[in-house]
C-alpha positions in Angstrom: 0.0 0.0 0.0 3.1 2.5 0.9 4.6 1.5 -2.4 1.7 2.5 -4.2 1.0 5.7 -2.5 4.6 6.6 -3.5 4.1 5.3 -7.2 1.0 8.1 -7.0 2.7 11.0 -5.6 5.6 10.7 -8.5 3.1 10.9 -11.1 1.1 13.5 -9.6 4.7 15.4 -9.5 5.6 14.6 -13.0 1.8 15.8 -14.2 2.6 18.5 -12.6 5.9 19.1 -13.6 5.0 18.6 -17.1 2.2 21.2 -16.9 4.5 24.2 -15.9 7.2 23.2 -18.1 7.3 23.9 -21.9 7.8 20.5 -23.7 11.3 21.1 -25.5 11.7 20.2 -29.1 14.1 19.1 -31.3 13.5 21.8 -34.4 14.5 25.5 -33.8 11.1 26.5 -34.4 9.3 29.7 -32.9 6.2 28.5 -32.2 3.3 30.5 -31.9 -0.5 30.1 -31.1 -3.4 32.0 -32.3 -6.4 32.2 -29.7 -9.0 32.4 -32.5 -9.5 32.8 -36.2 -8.8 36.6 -36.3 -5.4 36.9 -34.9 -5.0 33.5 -37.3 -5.0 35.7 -40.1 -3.3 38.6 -38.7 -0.3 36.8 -37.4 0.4 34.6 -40.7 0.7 37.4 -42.4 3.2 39.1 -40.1 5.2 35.7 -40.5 4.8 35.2 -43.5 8.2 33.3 -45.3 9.7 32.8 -42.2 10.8 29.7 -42.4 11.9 29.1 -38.3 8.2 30.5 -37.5 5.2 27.8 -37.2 2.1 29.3 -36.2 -0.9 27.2 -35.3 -4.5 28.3 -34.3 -5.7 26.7 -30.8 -9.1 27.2 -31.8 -11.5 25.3 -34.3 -11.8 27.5 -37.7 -16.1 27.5 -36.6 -15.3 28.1 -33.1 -16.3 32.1 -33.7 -16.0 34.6 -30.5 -14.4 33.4 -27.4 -17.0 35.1 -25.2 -17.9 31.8 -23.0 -15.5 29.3 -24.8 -14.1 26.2 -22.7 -10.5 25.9 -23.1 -10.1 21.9 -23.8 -7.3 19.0 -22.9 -6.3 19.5 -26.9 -5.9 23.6 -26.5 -3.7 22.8 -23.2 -1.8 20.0 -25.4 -1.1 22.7 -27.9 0.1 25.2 -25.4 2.6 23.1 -23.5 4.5 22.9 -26.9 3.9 26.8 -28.0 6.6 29.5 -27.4 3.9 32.4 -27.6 0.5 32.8 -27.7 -1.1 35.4 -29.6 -4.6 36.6 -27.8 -6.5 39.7 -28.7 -6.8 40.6 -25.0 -9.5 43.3 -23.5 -11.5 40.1 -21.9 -12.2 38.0 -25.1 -9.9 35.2 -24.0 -11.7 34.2 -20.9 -9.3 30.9 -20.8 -6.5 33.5 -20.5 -6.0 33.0 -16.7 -5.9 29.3 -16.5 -3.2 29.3 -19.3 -0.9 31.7 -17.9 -1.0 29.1 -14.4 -0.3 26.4 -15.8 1.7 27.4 -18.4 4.4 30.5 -16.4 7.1 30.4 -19.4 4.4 30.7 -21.7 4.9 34.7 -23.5 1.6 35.9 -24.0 1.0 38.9 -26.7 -2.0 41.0 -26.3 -2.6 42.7 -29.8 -4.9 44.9 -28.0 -2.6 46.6 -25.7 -3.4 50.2 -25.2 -6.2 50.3 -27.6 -8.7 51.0 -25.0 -6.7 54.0 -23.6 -6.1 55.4 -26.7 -9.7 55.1 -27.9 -11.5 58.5 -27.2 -14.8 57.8 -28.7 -15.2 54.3 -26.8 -14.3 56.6 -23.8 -17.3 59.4 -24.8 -19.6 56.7 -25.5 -18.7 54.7 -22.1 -19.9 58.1 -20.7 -22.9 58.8 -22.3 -24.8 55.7 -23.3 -26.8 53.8 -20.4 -26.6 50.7 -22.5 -22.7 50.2 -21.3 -23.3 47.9 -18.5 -22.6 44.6 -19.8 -18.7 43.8 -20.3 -15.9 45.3 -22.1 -16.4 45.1 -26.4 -13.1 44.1 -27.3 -14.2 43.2 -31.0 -11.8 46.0 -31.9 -10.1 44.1 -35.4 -13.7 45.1 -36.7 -12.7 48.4 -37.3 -10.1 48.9 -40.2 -8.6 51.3 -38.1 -7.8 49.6 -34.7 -7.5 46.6 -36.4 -3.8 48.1 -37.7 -3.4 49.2 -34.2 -3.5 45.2 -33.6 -1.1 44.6 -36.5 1.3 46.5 -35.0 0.9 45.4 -31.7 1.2 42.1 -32.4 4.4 43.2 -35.0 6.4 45.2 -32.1 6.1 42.3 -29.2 7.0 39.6 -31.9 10.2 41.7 -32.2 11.1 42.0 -28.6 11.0 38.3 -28.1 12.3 37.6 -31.9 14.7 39.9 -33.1 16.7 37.9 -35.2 13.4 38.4 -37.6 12.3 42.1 -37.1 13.1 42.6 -40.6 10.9 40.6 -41.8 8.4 41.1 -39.4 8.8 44.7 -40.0 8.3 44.2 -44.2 5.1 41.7 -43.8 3.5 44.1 -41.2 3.7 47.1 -43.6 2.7 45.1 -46.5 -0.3 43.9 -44.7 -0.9 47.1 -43.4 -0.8 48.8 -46.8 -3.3 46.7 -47.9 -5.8 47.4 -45.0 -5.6 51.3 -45.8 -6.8 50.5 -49.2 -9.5 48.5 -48.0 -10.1 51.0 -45.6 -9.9 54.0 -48.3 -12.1 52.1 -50.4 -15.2 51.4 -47.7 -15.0 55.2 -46.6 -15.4 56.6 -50.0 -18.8 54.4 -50.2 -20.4 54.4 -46.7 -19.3 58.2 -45.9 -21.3 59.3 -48.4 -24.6 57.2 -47.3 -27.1 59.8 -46.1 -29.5 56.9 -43.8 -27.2 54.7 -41.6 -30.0 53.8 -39.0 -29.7 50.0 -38.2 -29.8 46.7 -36.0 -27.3 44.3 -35.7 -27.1 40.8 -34.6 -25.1 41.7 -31.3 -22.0 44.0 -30.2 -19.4 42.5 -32.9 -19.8 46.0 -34.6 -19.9 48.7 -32.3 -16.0 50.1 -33.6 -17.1 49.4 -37.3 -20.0 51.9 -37.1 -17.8 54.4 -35.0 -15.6 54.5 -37.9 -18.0 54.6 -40.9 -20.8 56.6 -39.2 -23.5 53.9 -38.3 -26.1 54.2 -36.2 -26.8 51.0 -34.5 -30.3 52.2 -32.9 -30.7 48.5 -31.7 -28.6 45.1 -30.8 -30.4 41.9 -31.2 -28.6 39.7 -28.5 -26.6 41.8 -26.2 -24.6 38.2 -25.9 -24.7 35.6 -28.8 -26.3 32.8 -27.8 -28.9 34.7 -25.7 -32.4 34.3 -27.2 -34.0 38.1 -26.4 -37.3 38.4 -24.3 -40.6 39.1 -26.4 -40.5 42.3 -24.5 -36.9 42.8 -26.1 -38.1 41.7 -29.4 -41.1 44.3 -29.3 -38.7 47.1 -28.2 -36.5 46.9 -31.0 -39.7 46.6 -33.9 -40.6 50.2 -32.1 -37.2 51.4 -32.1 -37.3 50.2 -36.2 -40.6 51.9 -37.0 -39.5 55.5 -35.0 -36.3 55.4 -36.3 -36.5 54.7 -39.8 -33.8 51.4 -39.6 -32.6 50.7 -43.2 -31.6 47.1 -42.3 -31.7 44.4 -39.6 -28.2 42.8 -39.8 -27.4 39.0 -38.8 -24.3 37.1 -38.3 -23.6 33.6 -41.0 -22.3 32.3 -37.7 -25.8 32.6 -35.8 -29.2 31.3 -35.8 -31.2 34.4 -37.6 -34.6 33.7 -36.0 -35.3 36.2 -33.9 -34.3 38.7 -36.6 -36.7 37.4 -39.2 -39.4 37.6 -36.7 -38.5 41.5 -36.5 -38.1 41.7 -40.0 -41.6 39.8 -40.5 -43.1 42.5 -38.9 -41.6 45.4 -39.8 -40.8 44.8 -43.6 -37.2 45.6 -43.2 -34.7 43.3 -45.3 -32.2 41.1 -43.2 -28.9 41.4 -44.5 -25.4 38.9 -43.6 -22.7 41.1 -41.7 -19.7 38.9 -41.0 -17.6 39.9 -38.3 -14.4 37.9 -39.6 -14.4 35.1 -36.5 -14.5 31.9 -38.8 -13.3 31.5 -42.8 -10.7 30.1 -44.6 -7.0 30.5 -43.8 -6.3 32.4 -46.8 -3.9 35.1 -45.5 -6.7 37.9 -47.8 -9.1 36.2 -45.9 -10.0 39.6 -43.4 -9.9 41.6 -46.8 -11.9 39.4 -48.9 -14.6 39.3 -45.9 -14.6 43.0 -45.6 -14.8 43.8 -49.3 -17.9 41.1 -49.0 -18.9 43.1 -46.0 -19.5 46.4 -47.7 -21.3 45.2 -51.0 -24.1 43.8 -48.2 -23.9 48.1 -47.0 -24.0 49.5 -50.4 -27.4 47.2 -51.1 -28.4 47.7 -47.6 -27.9 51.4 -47.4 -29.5 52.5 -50.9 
């Protein structure tokens, strides 16, 4: 019996030995890992051609946000063998704790480091709106705009703990970036000119996309995906639609649409797909081809 209680404490010390430690491996690989499918496509572009860089996503491809995601015994598998991992930070990663414990050595990279601070208009809206009780939006890649904020977050802390790279860090990051400000370019010269931008979406995904293109999101179907609204919800947002003149309802391809075509049913306004770039293909366009997608759905909608 003494023999075996000893046999259990040296595996329970190995388990636990194993969980703190970094697996070492033979290759002189960086290895880096993605929370979820954004900062996928973000970080293979910014490592793109390097050939002692691997990056792998922890996530499934249709995992979508993180909001109330369960990290599993695979994604803690994939960790013990990552250098990095690449989150998008501001609460979105709610596995975020129980990887840094078990994982100390692990370097963690939050692309959205000092967004928030530097984000006046969240700030002024923060202040003003009474709807701003639920937790922090971090959906910040949404927005052209803060989404290069993230490139270059993401860019600058790859550097610190990989300089041997930063040129070519440096080169993908403003290749990548340069094509974002076209995209960018080309979305404001449509939707700036829009005179009605009154309209619902799905849930919070695009709060920062209509700050920087002028929406008005007069209503949010599900404050939280996932979260079937009340009929009294329902009913408030139909009269929000018929004061407000609402030009669309928007859902997410990643969501059940009901409760949207019930308010659509009754208020004749068109449902329309708004993707907010959290599953797709790994193409490294992917985030521009989305987006280019994303604002022939506004030119219809908005007309």
């Amino acid at each position: 019996m003494k023999k075996i209680s000893i046999l259990i404490c040296i595996i329970l010390s190995l388990i636990c030995f194993s969980g703190c430690k970094k697996n070492t491996n033979n290759d002189d690989k960086l290895n880096i890992v993605t929370s979820f499918y954004p900062m996928y496509i973000t970080t293979i572009n910014i490592t793109d051609n390097i050939k002692d860089v691997e990056v792998t996503n922890l996530t499934a491809p249709t995992t979508g946000c993180l909001h109330d995601y369960q990290i599993s015994t695979a994604d803690m598998i994939k960790l013990s063998n990552a250098d990095i991992l690449i989150v998008n930070g501001d609460g979105m990663e709610s596995f975020i704790e129980k990887a840094i414990n078990t994982y100390p050595n692990l370097k963690i990279v939050n692309a959205s480091q000092n967004i928030r601070e530097n984000y006046k208009e969240q700030e002024k809206h923060e202040e003003t709106s009474e709807d701003h009780d639920h937790e922090i939006n971090s959906h910040y890649w949404v927005s052209p705009t803060l989404y290069i904020e993230q490139i270059n977050n993401i860019k600058n802390e790859l550097i610190k703990i990989d300089p041997k790279n930063k040129s070519q860090y440096e080169s993908n990051a403003s290749e990548y970036i340069k094509k974002i400000e076209i995209l960018k370019a080309e979305m404001h010269e449509e939707l700036d000119k829009k005179e009605k931008k009154n309209i619902v979406t799905f849930h919070e995904a695009f709060e920062f996309f209509a700050d920087e293109f002028g929406l008005n999101v007069v209503a949010v179907i599900e404050r939280e995906p996932g979260t079937t609204p009340s009929s009294k919800e329902v009913a408030d947002i139909i009269n929000i639609i018929n004061e407000k003149e609402v030009q669309a309802v928007f859902v997410e391809p990643q969501y059940s649409r009901s409760a949207a075509d019930v308010i659509s049913r009754e208020t004749g306004v068109k449902i329309y797909n708004l993707d907010p770039i959290v599953t797709g293909n790994n193409d490294k366009d992917a985030y521009i081809n989305i987006m280019r997608e994303n604002l022939e759905v506004l030119k219809e909608a908005l007309n």
